[in-house]
C-alpha positions in Angstrom: 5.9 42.5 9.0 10.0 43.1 10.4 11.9 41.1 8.5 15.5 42.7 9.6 17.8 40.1 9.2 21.2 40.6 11.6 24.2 41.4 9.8 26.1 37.8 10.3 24.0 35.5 9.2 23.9 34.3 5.6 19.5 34.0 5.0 16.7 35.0 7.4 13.5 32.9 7.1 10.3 32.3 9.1 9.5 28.7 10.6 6.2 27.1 10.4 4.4 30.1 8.9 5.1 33.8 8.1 5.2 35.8 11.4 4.5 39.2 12.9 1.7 39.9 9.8 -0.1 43.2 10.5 -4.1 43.7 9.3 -7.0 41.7 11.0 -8.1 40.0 7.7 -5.1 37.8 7.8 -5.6 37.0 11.1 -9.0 35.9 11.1 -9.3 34.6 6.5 -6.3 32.4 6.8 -6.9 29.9 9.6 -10.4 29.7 8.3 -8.7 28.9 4.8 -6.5 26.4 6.4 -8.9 24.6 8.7 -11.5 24.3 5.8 -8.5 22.9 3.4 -7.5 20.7 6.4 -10.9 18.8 7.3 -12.2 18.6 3.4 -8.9 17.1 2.4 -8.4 14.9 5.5 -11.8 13.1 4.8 -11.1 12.8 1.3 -7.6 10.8 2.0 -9.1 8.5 5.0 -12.1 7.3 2.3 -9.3 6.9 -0.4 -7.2 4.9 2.8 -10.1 3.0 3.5 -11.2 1.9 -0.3 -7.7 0.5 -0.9 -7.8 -1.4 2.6 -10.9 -3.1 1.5 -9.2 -3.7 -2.0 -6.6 -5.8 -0.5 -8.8 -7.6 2.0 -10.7 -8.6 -1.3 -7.5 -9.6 -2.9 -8.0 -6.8 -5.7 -4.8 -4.6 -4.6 -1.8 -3.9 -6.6 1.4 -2.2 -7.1 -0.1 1.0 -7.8 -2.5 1.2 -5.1 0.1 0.5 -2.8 2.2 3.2 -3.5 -1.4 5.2 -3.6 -2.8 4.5 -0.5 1.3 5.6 0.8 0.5 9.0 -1.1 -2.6 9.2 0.8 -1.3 8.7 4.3 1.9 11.7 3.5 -1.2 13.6 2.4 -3.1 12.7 5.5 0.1 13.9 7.9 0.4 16.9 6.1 -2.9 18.0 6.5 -3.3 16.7 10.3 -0.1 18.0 11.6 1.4 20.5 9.6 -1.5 22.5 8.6 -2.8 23.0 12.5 0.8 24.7 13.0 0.1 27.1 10.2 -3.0 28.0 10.8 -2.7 28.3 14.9 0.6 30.6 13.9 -1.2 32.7 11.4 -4.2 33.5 14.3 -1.2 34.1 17.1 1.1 36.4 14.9 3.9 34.8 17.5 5.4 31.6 17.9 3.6 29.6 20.8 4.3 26.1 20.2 7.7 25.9 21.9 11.1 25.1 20.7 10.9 21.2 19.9 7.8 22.0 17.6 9.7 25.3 16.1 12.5 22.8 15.5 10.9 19.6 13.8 7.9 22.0 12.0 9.6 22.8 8.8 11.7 19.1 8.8 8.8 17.0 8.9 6.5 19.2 6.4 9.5 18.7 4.0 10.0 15.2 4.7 6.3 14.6 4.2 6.1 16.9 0.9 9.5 15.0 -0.5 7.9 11.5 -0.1 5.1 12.5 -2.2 7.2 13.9 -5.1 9.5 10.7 -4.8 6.4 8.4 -4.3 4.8 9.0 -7.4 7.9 9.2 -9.6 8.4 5.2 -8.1 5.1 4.8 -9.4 6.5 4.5 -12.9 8.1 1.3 -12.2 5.0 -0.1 -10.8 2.6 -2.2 -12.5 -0.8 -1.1 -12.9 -2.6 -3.9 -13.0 -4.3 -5.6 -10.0 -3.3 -8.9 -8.3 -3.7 -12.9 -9.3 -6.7 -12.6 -6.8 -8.5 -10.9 -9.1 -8.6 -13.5 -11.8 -10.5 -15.7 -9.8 -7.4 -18.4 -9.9 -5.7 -19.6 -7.2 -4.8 -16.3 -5.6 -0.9 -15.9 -4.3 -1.5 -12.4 -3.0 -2.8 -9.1 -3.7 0.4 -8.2 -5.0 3.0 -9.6 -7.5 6.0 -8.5 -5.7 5.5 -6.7 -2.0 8.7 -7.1 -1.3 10.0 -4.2 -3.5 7.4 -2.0 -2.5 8.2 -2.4 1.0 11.5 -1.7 0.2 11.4 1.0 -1.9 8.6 3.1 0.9 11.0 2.0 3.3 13.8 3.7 1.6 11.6 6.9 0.1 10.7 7.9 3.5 13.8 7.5 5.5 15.9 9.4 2.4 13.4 12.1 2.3 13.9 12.6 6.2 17.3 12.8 5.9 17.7 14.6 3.0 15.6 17.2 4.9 17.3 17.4 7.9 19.2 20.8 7.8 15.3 22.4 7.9 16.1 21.8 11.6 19.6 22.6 11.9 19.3 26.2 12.3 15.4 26.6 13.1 15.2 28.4 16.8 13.3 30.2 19.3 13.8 33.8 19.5 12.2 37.1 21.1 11.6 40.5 18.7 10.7 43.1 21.0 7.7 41.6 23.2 6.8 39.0 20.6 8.4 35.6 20.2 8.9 34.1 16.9 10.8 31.0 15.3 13.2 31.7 12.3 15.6 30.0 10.5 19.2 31.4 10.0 22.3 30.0 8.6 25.3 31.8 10.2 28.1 33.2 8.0 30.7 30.8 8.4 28.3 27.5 6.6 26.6 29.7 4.3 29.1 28.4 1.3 27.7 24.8 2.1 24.3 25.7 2.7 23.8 27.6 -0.8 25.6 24.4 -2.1 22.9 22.4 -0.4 19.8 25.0 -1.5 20.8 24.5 -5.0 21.0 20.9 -5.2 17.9 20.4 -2.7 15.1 21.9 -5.1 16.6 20.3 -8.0 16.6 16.6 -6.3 13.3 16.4 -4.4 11.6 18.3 -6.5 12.6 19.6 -10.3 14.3 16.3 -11.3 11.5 13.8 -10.1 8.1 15.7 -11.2 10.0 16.0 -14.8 10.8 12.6 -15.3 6.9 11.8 -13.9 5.1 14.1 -16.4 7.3 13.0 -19.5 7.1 9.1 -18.5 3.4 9.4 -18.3 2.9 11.6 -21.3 4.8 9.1 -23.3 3.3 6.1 -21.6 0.1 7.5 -22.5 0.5 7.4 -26.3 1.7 3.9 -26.6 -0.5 2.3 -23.5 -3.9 2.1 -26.0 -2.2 -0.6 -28.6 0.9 -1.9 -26.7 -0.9 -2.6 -22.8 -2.7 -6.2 -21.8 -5.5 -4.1 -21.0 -5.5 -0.9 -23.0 -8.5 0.2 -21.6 -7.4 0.1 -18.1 -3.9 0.6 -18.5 -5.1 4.1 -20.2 -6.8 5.2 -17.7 -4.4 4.2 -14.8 -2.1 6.0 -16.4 -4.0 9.3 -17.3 -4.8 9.5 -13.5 -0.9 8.9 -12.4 -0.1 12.1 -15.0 -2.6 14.3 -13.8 -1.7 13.6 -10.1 1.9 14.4 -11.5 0.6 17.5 -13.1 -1.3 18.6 -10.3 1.8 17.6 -7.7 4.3 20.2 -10.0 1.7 23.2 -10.5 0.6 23.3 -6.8 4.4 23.4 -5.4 5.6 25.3 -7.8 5.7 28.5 -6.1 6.2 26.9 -2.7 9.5 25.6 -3.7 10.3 29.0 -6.5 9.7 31.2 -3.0 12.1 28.5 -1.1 15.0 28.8 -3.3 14.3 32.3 -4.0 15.2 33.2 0.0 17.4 30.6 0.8 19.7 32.1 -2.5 20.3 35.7 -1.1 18.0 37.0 -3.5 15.5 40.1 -2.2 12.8 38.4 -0.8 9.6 37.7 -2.3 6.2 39.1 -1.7 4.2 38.5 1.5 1.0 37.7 -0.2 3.4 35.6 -2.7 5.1 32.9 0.2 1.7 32.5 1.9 -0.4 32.0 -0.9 2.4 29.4 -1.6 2.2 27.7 1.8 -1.9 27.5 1.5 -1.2 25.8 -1.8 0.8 22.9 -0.3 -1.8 21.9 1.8 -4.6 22.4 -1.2 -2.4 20.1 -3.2 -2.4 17.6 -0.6 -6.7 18.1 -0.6 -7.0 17.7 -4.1 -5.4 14.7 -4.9 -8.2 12.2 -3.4 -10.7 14.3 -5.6 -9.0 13.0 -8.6 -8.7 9.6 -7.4 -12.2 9.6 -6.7 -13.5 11.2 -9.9 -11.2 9.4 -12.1 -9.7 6.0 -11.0 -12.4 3.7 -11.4 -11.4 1.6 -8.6 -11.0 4.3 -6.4 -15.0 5.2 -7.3 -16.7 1.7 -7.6 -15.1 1.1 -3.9 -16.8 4.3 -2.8 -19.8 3.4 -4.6 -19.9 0.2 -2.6 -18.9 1.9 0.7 -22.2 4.6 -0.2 -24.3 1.4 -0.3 -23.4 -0.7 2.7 -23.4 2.6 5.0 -27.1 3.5 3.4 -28.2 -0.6 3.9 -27.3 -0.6 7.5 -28.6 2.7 8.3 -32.2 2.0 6.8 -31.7 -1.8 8.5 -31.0 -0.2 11.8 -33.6 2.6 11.3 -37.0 2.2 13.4 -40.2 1.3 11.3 -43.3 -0.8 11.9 -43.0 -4.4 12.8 -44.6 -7.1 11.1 -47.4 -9.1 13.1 -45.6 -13.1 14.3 -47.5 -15.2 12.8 -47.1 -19.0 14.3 -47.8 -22.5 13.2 -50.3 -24.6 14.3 -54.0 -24.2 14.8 -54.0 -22.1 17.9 -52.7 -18.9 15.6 -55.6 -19.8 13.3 -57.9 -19.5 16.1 -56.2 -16.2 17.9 -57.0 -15.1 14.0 -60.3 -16.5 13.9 -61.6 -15.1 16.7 -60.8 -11.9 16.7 -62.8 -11.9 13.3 -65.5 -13.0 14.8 -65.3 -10.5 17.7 -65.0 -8.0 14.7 -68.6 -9.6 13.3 -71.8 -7.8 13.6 -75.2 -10.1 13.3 -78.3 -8.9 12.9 -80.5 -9.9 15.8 -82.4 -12.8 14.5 -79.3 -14.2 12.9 -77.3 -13.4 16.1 -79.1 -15.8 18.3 -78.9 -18.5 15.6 -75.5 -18.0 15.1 -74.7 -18.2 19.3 -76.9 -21.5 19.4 -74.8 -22.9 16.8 -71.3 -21.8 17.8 -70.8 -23.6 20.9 -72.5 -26.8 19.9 -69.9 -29.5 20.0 -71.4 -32.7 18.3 -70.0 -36.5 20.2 -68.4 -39.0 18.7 -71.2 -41.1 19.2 -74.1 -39.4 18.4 -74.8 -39.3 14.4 -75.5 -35.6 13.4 -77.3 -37.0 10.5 -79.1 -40.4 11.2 -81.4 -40.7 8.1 -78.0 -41.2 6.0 -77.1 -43.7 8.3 -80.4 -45.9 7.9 -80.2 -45.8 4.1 -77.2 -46.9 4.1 -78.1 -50.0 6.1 -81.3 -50.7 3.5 
């Protein structure tokens, strides 16, 4: 891989994916990596979407599933657009997506990973409990206040998009040789503002948020068993929001470590080290519906419930051997009785008795049985 940075520019850093890699296991392991990552985790965050849809259609939403379900759909743009780029630049080796893509690849990735850290920190100010609706009282939505959420998504993602702006500043189109690749340099004349900016940047969408997440959720644990309404739940709720913290810091760990670590003028890292990093962004954003689903109980009756009304209409809709109509009325007892009697076999003497006797239809008039009649005139 040439990495020759020219001599007036402050950093040198591959967009949307490390470029130019030599060796044909690369090329053909790491799309398969990503694609597999991509499709798992992508199912995983529409079930988790859908779940906490039908929550609040049952009026059994709250705060927390709010902010959730908005975890789940930066997950779901991560992996749909932002691992594709990877992986389609990791087969190519070039740059083949053009220059607005080159430009908005790194921004929106950032924006999307950003939203997540800040999401879940917001989550410690959110109540964990679900709606009046699911009290069975008179029900005044599935959420105690959705104006703040609003508010505070609102402001999460527009900060995050802002804040991650300069990713596109200085990302461009340019041609090595015969190959074409997109890079990221900072010329020499920002570079005391932009290693300004890389120091503060890490620390404030990153470092500062997952901290404060881990040790309010550690100590929330403790106290939630004795001090909570419902220590049971509240427990639980809050062992899932620490391990989604946990998971959140371990997986973007190096992602971010190998961001600063170029963007600081520091030799740079390992190949094998920044994209091992960059497959673990999108493995974070696979995982976390796998811990909702194994560990928020909501999360796992609704998919329980989803399970069984796929599997009912499926066997409802499935072909399988109708039942014989049966009608009212004396003709169906007749359709019945003679094809019984069709089924019959008489022996021969009986058979002619039996034919003699079937069709005889007996008057109104005439007295099958006249000797009863006399006696009872005597």
């Amino acid at each position: 891989m040439d990495t020759g940075r020219p001599a007036n520019v402050s950093f040198f850093d591959f967009v949307g994916g490390v470029q130019l890699l030599r060796g044909d296991d690369t090329r053909a392991a790491l799309p398969v990596v990503l694609i597999g990552i991509c499709v798992s985790g992508a199912v995983g965050n529409l079930l988790v979407l859908l779940i906490f849809i039908r929550d609040f259609r049952g009026a059994r939403g709250s705060e927390v599933k709010a902010l959730l379900a908005s975890l789940a759909s930066a997950d779901l743009a991560i992996l749909l657009l932002c691992a594709p780029v990877r992986a389609v630049t990791y087969y190519a080796r070039t740059w083949t997506l053009g220059s607005f893509a080159c430009s908005t690849a790194d921004w929106f990735q950032h924006s999307c990973v950003v939203a997540r850290t800040l999401i879940l920190a917001v989550t410690t100010r959110a109540k964990h409990t679900a709606g009046p609706g699911c009290s069975g009282a008179a029900a005044e939505g599935p959420l105690y206040s959705p104006t703040w959420i609003h508010g505070a998504l609102a402001f999460i993602w527009i900060g995050a998009m802002i804040f991650s702006i300069p990713q596109m500043l200085f990302a461009s189109v340019q041609t090595r040789g015969r190959d074409t690749v997109c890079v990221s340099e900072v010329p020499a004349c920002a570079s005391d503002f932009m290693a300004l900016f890389y120091k503060v940047y890490p620390a404030a969408a990153f470092a500062a948020p997952v901290v404060f997440t881990l040790a309010y959720y550690t100590k929330t644990l403790h106290a939630a068993v004795n001090r909570a309404p419902s220590p049971r739940h509240q427990s639980k709720v809050t062992l899932v929001l620490l391990c989604l913290s946990g998971e959140l810091g371990l997986l973007l760990l190096p992602e971010w470590g190998t961001f600063t670590w170029i963007r600081l003028g520091y030799d740079r890292p390992p190949v094998g080290l920044v994209v091992c990093a960059q497959v673990l962004v999108y493995a974070c954003s696979a995982l976390s519906p796998v811990i909702l689903m194994t560990m928020y109980d909501d999360v796992r009756r609704g998919l329980v419930a989803m399970w069984l009304v796929a599997t009912c209409r499926r066997s409802r809709n499935a072909p399988g051997v109708r039942a014989p109509t049966t009608t009212e009325g004396n003709g169906a007892e007749a359709g019945a009785d003679a094809a019984g009697e069709k089924d019959k076999v008489f022996p021969p003497d009986v058979e002619h008795f039996w034919t003699g006797r079937r069709n005889t239809r007996v008057e109104e008039e005439q007295d099958p049985v006249p000797w009863e009649r006399e006696e009872k005139m005597l």
